[in-house]
LUMNUTI-841480 format. One record per residue: residue number from 1; chain; y, x, z of N, C-alpha, C, O in turn. Coordinates in steps of 0.2 Angstrom, whole numbers, always signed. Example, Ala and Ser with C-alpha at 12.3 -4.5 7.8 and 13.67 -1.06 7.14 Angstrom:
<site><seq>1</seq><mol>A</mol><n_y>-28</n_y><n_x>+66</n_x><n_z>+39</n_z><ca_y>-22</ca_y><ca_x>+62</ca_x><ca_z>+39</ca_z><c_y>-16</c_y><c_x>+66</c_x><c_z>+39</c_z><o_y>-17</o_y><o_x>+71</o_x><o_z>+42</o_z></site>
<site><seq>2</seq><mol>A</mol><n_y>-11</n_y><n_x>+64</n_x><n_z>+35</n_z><ca_y>-5</ca_y><ca_x>+68</ca_x><ca_z>+36</ca_z><c_y>+0</c_y><c_x>+64</c_x><c_z>+39</c_z><o_y>+6</o_y><o_x>+67</o_x><o_z>+40</o_z></site>
END
This chain:
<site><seq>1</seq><mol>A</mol><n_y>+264</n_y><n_x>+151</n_x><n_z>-112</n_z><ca_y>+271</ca_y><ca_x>+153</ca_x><ca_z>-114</ca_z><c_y>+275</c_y><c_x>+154</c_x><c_z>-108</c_z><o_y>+275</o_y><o_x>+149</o_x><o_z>-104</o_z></site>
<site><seq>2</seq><mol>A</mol><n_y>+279</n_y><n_x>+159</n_x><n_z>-108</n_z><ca_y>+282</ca_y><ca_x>+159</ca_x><ca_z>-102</ca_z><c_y>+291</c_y><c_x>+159</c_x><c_z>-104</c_z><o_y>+293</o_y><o_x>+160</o_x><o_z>-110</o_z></site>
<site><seq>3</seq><mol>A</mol><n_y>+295</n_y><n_x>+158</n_x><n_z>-101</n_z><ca_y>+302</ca_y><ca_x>+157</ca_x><ca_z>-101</ca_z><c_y>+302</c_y><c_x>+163</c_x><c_z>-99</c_z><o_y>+298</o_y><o_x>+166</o_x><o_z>-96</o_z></site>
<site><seq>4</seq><mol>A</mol><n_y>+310</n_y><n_x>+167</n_x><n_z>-101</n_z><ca_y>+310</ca_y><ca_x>+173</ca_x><ca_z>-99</ca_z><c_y>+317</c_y><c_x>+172</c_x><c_z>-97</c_z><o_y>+321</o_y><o_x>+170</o_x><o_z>-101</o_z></site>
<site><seq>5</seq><mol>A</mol><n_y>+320</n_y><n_x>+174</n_x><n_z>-91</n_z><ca_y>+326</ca_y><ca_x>+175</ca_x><ca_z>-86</ca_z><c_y>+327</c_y><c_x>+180</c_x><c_z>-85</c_z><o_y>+323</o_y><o_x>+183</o_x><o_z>-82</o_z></site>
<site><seq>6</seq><mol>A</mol><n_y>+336</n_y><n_x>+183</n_x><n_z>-86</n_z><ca_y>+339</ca_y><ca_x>+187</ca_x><ca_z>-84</ca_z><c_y>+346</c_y><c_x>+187</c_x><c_z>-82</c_z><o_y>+350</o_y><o_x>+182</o_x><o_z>-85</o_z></site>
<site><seq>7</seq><mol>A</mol><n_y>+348</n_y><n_x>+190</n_x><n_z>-77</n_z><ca_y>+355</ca_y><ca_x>+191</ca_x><ca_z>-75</ca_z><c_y>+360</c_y><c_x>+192</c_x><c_z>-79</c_z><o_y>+357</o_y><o_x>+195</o_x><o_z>-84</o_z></site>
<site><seq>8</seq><mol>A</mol><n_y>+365</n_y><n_x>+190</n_x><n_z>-80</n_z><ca_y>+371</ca_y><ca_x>+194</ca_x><ca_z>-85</ca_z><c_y>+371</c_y><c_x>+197</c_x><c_z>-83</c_z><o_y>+371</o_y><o_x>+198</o_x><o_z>-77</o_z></site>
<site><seq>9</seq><mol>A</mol><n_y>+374</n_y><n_x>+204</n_x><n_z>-89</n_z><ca_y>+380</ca_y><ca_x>+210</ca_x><ca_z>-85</ca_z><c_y>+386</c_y><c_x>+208</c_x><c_z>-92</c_z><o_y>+387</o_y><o_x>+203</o_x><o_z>-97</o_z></site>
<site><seq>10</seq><mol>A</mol><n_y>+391</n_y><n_x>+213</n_x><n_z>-91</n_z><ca_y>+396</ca_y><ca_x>+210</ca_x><ca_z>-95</ca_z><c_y>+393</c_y><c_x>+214</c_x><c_z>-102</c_z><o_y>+393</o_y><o_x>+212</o_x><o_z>-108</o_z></site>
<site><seq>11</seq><mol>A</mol><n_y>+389</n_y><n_x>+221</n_x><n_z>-101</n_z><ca_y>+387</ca_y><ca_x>+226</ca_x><ca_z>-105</ca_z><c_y>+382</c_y><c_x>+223</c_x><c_z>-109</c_z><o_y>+381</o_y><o_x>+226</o_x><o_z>-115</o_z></site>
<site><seq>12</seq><mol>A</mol><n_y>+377</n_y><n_x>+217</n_x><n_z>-107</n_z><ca_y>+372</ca_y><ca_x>+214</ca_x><ca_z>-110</ca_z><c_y>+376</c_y><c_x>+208</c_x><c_z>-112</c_z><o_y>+377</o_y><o_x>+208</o_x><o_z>-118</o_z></site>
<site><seq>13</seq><mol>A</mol><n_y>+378</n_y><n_x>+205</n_x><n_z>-110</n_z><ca_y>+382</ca_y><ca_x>+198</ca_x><ca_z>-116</ca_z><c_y>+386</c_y><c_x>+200</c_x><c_z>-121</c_z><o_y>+386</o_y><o_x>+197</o_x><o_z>-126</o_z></site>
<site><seq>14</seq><mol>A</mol><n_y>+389</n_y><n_x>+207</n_x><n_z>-119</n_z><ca_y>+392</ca_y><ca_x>+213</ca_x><ca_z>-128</ca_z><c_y>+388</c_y><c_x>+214</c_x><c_z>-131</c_z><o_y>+388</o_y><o_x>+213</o_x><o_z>-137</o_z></site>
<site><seq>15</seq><mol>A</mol><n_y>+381</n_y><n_x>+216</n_x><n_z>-128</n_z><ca_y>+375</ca_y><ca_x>+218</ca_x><ca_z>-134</ca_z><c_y>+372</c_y><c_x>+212</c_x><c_z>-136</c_z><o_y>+370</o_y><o_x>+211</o_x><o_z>-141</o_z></site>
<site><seq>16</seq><mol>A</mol><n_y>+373</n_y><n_x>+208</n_x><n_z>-133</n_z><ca_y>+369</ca_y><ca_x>+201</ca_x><ca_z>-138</ca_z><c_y>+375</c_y><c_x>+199</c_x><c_z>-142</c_z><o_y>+373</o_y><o_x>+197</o_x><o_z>-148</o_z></site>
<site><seq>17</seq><mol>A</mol><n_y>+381</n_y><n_x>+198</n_x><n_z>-141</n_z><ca_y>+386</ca_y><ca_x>+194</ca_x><ca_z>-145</ca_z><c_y>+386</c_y><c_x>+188</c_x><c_z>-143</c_z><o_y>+387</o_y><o_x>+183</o_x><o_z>-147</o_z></site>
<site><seq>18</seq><mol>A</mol><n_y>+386</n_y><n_x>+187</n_x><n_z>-137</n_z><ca_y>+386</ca_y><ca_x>+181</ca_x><ca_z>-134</ca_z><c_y>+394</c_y><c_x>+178</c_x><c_z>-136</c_z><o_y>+394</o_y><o_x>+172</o_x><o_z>-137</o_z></site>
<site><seq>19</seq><mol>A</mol><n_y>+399</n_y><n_x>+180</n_x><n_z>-136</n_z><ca_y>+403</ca_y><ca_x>+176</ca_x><ca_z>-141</ca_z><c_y>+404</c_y><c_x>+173</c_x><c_z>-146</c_z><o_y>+408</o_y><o_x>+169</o_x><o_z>-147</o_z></site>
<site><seq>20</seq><mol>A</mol><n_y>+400</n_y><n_x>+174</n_x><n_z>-152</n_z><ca_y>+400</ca_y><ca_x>+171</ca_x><ca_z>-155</ca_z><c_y>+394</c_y><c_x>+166</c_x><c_z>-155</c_z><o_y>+393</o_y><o_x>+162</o_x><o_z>-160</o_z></site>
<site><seq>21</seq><mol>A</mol><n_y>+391</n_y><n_x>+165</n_x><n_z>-152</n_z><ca_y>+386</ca_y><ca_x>+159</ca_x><ca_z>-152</ca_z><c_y>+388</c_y><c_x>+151</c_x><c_z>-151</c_z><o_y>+394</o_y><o_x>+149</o_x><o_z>-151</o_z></site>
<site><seq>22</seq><mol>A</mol><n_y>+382</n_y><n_x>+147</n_x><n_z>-151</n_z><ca_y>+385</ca_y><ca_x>+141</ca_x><ca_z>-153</ca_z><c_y>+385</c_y><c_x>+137</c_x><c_z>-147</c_z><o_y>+380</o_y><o_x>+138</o_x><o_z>-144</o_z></site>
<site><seq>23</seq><mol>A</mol><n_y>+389</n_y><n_x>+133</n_x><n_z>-145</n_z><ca_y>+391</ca_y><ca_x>+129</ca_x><ca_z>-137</ca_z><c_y>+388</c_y><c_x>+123</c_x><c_z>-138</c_z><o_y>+388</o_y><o_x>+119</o_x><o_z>-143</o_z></site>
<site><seq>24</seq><mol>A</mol><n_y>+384</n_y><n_x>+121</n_x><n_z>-132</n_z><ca_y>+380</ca_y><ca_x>+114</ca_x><ca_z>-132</ca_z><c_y>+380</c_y><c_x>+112</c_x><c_z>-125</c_z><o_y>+378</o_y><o_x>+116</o_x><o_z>-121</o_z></site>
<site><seq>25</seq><mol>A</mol><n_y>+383</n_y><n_x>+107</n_x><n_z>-123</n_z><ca_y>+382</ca_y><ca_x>+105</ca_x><ca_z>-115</ca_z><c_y>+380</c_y><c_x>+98</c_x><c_z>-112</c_z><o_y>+378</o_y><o_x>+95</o_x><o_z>-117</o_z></site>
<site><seq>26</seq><mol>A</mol><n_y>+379</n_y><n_x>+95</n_x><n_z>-108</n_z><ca_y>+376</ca_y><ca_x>+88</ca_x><ca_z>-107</ca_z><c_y>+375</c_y><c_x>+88</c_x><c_z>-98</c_z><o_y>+374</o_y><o_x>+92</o_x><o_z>-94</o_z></site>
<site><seq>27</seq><mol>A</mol><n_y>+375</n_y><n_x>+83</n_x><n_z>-98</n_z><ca_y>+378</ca_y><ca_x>+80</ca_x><ca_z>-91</ca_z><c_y>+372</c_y><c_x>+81</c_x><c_z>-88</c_z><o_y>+367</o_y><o_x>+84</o_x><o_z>-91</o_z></site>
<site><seq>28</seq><mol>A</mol><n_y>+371</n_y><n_x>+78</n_x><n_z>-80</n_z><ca_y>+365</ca_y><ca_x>+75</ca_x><ca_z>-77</ca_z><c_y>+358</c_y><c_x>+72</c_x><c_z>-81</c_z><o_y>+358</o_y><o_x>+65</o_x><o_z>-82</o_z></site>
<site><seq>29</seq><mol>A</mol><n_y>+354</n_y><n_x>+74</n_x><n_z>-82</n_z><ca_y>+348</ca_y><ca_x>+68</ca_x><ca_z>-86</ca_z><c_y>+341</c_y><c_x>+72</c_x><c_z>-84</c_z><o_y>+340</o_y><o_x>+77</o_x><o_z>-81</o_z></site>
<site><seq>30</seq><mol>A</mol><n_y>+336</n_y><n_x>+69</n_x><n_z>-87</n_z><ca_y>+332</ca_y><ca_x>+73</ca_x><ca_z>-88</ca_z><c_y>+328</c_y><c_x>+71</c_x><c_z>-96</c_z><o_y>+328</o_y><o_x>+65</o_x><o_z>-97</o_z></site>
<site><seq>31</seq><mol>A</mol><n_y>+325</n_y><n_x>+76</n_x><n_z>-101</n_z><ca_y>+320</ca_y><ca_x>+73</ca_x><ca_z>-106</ca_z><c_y>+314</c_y><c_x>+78</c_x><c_z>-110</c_z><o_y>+310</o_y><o_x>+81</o_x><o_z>-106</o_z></site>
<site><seq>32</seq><mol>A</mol><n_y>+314</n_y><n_x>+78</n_x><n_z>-112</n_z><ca_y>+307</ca_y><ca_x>+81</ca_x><ca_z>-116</ca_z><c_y>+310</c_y><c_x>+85</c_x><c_z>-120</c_z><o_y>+316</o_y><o_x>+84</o_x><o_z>-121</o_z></site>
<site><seq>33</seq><mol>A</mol><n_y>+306</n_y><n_x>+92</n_x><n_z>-123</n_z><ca_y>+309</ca_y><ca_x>+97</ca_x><ca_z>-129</ca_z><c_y>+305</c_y><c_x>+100</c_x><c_z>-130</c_z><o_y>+303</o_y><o_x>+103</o_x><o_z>-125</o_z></site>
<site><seq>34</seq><mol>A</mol><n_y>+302</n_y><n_x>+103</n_x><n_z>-137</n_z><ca_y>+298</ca_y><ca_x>+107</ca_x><ca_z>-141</ca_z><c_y>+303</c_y><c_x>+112</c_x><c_z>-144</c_z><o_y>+308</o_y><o_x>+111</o_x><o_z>-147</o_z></site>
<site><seq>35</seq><mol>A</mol><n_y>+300</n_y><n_x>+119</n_x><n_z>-142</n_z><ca_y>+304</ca_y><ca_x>+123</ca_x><ca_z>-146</ca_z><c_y>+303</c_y><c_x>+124</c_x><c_z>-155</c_z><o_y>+296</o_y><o_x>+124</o_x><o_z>-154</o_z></site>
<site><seq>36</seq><mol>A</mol><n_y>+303</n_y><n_x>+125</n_x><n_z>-159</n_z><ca_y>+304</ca_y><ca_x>+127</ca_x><ca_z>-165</ca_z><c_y>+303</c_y><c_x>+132</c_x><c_z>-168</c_z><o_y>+299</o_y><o_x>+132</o_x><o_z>-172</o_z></site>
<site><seq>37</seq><mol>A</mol><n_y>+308</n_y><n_x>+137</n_x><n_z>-163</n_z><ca_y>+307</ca_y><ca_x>+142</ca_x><ca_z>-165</ca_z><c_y>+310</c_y><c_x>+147</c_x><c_z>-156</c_z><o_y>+312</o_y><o_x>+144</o_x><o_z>-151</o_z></site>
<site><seq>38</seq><mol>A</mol><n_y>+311</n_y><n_x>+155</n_x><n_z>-158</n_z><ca_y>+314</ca_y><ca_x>+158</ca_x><ca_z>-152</ca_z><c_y>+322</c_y><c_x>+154</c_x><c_z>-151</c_z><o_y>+326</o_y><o_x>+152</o_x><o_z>-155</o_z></site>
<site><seq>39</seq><mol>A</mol><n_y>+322</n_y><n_x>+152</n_x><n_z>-145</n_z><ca_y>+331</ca_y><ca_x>+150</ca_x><ca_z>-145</ca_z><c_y>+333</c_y><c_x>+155</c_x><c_z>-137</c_z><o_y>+329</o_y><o_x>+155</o_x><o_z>-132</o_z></site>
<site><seq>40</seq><mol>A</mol><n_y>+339</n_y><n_x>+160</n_x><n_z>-137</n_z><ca_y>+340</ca_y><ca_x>+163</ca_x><ca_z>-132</ca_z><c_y>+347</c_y><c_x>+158</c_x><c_z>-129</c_z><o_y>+351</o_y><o_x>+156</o_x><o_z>-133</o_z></site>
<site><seq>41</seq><mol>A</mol><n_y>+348</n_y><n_x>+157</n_x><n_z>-123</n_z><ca_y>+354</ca_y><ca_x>+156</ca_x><ca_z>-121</ca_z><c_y>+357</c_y><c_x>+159</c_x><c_z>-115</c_z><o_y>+355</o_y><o_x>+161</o_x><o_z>-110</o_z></site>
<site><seq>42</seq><mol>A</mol><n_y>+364</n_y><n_x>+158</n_x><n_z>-116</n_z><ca_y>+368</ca_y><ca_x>+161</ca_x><ca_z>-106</ca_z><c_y>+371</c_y><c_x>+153</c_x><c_z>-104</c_z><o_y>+374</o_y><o_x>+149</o_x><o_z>-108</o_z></site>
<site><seq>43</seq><mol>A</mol><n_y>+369</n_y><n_x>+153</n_x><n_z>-98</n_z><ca_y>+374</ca_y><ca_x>+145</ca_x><ca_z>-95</ca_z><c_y>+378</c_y><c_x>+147</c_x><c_z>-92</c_z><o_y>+378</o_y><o_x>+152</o_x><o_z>-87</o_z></site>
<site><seq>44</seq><mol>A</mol><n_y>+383</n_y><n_x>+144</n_x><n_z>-94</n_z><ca_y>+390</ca_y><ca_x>+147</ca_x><ca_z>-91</ca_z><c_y>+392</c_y><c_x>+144</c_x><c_z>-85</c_z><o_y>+395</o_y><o_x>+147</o_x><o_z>-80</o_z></site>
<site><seq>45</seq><mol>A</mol><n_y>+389</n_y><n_x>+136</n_x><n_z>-85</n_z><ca_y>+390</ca_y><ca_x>+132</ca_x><ca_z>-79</ca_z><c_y>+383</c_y><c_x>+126</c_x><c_z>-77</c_z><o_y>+379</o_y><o_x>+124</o_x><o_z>-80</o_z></site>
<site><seq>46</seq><mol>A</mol><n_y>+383</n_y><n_x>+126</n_x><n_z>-73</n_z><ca_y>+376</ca_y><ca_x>+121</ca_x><ca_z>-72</ca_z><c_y>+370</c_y><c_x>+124</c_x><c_z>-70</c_z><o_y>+369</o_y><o_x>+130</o_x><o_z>-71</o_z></site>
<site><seq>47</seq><mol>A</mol><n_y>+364</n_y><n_x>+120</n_x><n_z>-66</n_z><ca_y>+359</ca_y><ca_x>+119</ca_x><ca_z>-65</ca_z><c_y>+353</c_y><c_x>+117</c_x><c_z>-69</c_z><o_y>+355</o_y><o_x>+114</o_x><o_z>-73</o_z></site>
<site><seq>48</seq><mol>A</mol><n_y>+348</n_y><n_x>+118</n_x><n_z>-68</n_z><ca_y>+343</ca_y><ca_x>+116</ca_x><ca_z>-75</ca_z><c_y>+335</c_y><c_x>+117</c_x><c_z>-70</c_z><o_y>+334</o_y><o_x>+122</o_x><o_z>-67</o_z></site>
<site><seq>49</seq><mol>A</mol><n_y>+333</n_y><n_x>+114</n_x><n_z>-69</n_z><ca_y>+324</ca_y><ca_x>+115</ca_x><ca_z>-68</ca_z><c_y>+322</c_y><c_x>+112</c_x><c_z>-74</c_z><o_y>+323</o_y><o_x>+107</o_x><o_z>-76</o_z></site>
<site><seq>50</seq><mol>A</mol><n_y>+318</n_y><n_x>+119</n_x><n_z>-78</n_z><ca_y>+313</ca_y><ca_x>+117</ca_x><ca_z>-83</ca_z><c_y>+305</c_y><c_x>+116</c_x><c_z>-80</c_z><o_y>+303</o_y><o_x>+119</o_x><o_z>-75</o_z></site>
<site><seq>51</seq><mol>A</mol><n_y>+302</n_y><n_x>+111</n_x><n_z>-83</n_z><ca_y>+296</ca_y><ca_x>+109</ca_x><ca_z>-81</ca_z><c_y>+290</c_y><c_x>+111</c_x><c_z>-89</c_z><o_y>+291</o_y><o_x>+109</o_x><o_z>-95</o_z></site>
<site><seq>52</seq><mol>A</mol><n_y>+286</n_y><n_x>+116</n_x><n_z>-86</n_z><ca_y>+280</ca_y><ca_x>+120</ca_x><ca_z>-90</ca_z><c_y>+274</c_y><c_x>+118</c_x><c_z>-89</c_z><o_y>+274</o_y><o_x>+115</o_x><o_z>-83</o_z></site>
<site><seq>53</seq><mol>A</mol><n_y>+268</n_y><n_x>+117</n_x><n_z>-93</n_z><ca_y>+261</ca_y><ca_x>+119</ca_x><ca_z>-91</ca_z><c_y>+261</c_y><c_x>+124</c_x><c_z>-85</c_z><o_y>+260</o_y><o_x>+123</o_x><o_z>-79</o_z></site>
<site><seq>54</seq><mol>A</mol><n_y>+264</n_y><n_x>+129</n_x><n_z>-88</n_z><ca_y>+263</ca_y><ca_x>+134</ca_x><ca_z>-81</ca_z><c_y>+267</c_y><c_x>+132</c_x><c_z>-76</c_z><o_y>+264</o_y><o_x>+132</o_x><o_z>-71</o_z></site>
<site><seq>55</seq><mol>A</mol><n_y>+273</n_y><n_x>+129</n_x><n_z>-75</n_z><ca_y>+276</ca_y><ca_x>+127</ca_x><ca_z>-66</ca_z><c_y>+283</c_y><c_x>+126</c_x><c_z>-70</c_z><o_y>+284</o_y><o_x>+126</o_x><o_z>-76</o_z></site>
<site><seq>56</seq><mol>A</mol><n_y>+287</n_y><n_x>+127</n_x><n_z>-64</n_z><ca_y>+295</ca_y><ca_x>+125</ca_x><ca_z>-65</ca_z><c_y>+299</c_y><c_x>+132</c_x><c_z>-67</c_z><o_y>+295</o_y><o_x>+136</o_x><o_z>-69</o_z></site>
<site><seq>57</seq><mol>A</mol><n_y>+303</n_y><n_x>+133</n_x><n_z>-68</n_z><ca_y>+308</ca_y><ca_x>+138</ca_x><ca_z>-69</ca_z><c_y>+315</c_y><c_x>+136</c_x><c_z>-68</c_z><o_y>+317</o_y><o_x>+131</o_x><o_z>-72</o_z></site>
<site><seq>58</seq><mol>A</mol><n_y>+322</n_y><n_x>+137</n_x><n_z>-63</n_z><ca_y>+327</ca_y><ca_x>+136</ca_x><ca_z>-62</ca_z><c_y>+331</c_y><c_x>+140</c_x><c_z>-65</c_z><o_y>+333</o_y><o_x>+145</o_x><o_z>-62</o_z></site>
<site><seq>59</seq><mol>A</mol><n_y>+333</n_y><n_x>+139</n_x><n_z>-69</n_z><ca_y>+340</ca_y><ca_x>+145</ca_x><ca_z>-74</ca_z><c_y>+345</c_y><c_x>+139</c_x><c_z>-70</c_z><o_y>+345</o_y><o_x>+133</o_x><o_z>-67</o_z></site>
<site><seq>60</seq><mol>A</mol><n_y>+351</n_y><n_x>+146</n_x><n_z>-72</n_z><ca_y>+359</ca_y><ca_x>+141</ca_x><ca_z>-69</ca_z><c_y>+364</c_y><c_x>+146</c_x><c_z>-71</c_z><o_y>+362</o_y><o_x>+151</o_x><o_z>-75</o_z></site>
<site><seq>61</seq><mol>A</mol><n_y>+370</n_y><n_x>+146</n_x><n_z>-69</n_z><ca_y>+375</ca_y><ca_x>+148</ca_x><ca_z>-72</ca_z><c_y>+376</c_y><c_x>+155</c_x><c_z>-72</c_z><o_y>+376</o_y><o_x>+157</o_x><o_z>-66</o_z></site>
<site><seq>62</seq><mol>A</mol><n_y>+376</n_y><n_x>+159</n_x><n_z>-76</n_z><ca_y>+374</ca_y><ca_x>+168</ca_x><ca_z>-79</ca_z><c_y>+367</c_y><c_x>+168</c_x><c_z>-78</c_z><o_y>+364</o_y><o_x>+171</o_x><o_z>-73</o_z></site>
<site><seq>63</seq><mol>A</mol><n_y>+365</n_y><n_x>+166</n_x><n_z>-81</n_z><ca_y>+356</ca_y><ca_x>+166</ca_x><ca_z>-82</ca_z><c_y>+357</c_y><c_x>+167</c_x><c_z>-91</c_z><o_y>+361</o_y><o_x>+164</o_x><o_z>-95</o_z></site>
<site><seq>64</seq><mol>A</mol><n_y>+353</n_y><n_x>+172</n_x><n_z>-92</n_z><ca_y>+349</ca_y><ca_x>+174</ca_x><ca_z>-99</ca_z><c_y>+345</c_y><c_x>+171</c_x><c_z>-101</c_z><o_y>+340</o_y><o_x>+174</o_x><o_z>-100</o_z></site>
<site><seq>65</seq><mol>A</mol><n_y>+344</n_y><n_x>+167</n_x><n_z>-103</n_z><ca_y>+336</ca_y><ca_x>+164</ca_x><ca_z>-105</ca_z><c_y>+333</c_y><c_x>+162</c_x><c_z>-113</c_z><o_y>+336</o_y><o_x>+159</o_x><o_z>-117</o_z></site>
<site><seq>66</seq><mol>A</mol><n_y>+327</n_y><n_x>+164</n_x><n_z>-113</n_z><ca_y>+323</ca_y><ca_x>+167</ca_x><ca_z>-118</ca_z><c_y>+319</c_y><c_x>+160</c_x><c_z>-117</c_z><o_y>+318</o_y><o_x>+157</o_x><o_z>-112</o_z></site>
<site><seq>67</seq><mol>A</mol><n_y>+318</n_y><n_x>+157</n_x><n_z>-122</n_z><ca_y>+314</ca_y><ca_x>+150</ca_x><ca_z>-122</ca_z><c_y>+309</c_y><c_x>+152</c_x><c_z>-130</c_z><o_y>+311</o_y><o_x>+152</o_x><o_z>-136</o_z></site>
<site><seq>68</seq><mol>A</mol><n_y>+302</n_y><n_x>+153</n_x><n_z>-130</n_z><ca_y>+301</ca_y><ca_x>+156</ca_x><ca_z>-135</ca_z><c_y>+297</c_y><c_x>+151</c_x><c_z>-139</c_z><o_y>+294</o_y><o_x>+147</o_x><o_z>-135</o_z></site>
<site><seq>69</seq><mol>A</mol><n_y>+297</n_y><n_x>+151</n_x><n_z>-146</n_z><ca_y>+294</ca_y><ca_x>+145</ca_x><ca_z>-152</ca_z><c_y>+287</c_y><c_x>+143</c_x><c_z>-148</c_z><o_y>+284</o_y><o_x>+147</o_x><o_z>-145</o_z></site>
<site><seq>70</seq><mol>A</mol><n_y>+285</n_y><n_x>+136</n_x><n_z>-149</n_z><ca_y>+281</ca_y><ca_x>+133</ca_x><ca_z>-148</ca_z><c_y>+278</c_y><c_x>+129</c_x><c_z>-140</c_z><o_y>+273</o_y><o_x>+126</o_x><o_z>-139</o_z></site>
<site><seq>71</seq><mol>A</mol><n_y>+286</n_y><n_x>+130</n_x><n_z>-136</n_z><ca_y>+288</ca_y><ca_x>+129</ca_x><ca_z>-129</ca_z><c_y>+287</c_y><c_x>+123</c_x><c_z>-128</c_z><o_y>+292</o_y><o_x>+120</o_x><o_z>-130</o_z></site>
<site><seq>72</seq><mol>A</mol><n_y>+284</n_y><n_x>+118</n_x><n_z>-126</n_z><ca_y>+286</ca_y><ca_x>+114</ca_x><ca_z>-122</ca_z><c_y>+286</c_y><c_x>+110</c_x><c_z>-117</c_z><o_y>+280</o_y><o_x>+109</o_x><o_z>-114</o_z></site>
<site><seq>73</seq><mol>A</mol><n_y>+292</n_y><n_x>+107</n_x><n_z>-112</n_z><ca_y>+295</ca_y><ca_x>+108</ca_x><ca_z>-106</ca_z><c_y>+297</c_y><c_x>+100</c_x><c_z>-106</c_z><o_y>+296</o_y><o_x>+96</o_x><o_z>-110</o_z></site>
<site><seq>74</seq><mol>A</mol><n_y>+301</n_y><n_x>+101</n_x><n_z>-99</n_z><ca_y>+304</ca_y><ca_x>+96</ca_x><ca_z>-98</ca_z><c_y>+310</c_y><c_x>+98</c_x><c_z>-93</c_z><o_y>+310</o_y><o_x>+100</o_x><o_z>-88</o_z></site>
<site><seq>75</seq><mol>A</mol><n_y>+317</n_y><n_x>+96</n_x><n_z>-98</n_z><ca_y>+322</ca_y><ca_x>+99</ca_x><ca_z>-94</ca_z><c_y>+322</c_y><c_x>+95</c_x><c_z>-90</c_z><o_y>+318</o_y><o_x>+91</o_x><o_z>-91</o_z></site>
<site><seq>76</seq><mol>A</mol><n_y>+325</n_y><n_x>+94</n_x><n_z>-83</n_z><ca_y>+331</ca_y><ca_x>+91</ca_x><ca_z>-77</ca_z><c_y>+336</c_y><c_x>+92</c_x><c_z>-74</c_z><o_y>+335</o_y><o_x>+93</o_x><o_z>-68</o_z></site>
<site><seq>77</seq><mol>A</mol><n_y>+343</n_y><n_x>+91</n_x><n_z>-78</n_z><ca_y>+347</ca_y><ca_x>+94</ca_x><ca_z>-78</ca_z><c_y>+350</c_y><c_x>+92</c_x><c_z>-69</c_z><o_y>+349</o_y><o_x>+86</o_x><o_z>-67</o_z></site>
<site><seq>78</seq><mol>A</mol><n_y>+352</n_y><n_x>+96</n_x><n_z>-66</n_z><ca_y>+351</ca_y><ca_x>+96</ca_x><ca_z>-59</ca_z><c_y>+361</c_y><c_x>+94</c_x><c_z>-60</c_z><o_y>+363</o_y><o_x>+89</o_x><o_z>-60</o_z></site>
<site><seq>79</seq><mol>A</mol><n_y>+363</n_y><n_x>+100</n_x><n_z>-61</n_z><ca_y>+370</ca_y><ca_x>+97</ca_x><ca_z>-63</ca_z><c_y>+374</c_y><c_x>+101</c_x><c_z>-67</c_z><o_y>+374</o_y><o_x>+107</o_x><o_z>-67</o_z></site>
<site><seq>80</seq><mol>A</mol><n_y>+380</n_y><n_x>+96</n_x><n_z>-72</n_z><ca_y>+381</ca_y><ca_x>+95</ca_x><ca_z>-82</ca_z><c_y>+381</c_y><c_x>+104</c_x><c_z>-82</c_z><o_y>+384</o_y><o_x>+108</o_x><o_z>-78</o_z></site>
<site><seq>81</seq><mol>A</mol><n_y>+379</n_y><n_x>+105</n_x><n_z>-86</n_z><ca_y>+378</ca_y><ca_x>+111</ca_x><ca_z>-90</ca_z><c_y>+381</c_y><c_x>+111</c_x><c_z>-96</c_z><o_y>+381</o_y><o_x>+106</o_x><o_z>-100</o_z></site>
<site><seq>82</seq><mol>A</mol><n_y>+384</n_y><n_x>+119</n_x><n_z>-97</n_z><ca_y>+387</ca_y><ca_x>+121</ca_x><ca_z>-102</ca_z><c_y>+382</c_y><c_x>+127</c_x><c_z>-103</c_z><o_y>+378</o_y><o_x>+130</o_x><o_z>-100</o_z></site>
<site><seq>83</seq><mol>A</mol><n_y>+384</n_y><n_x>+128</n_x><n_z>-110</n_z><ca_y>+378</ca_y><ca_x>+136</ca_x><ca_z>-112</ca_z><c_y>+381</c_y><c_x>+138</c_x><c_z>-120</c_z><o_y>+385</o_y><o_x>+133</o_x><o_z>-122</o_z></site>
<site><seq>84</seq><mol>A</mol><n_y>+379</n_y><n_x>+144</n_x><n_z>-124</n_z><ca_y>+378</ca_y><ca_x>+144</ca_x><ca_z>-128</ca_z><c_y>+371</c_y><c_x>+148</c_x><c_z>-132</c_z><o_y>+368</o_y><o_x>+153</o_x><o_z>-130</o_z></site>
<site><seq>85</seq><mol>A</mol><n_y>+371</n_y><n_x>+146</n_x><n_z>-136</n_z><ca_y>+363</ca_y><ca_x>+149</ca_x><ca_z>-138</ca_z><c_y>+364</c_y><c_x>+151</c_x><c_z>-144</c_z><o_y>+369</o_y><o_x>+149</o_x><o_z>-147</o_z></site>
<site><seq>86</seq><mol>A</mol><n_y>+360</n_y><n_x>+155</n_x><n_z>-146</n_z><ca_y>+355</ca_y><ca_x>+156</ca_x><ca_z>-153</ca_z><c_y>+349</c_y><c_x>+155</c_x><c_z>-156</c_z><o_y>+345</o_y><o_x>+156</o_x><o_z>-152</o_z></site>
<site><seq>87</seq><mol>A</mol><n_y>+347</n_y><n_x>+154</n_x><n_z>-163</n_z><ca_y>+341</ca_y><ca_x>+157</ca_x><ca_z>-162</ca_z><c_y>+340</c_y><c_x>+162</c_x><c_z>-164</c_z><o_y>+344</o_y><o_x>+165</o_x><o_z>-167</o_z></site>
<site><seq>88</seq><mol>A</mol><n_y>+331</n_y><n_x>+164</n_x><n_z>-162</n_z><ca_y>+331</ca_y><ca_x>+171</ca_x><ca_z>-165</ca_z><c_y>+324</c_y><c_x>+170</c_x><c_z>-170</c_z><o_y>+322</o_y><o_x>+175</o_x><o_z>-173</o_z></site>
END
């Protein structure tokens, strides 16, 4: 399963409706997480190395990210992040 990263534009956070999504944020840590289901999000602030079977992945602030059902990772919040997400 792969994470899927992209760039913001102003013109794709209108097409997704990224305002209206839901806000989640959390400081320095690191822990475990199983996806469920699809969850997309944008971080608006912070740093993040995801830890995969396949390798690492670094999202960070205006990063797109596609985390697809059945993922599981290991966050390490490098530094506190804000984001909001959805699922899809």
């Amino acid at each position: 399963m792969e994470i899927k990263v992209e760039k913001a534009t102003d013109e794709r956070l209108k097409e997704l409706g990224v305002e209206n999504w839901s806000p989640w944020s959390c400081g320095v840590s690191k822990f475990n997480w199983e996806y469920d289901c699809n969850e997309r999000c944008y971080i608006m602030e912070g740093e993040v190395e995801i830890e995969t079977e396949g390798g690492k992945t670094k999202i960070k602030k205006e990063d797109i990210v596609l985390f697809p059902k059945g993922l599981k990772c290991t966050w390490n919040i490098i530094s506190p992040i804000k984001k909001v997400y959805r699922f899809e």
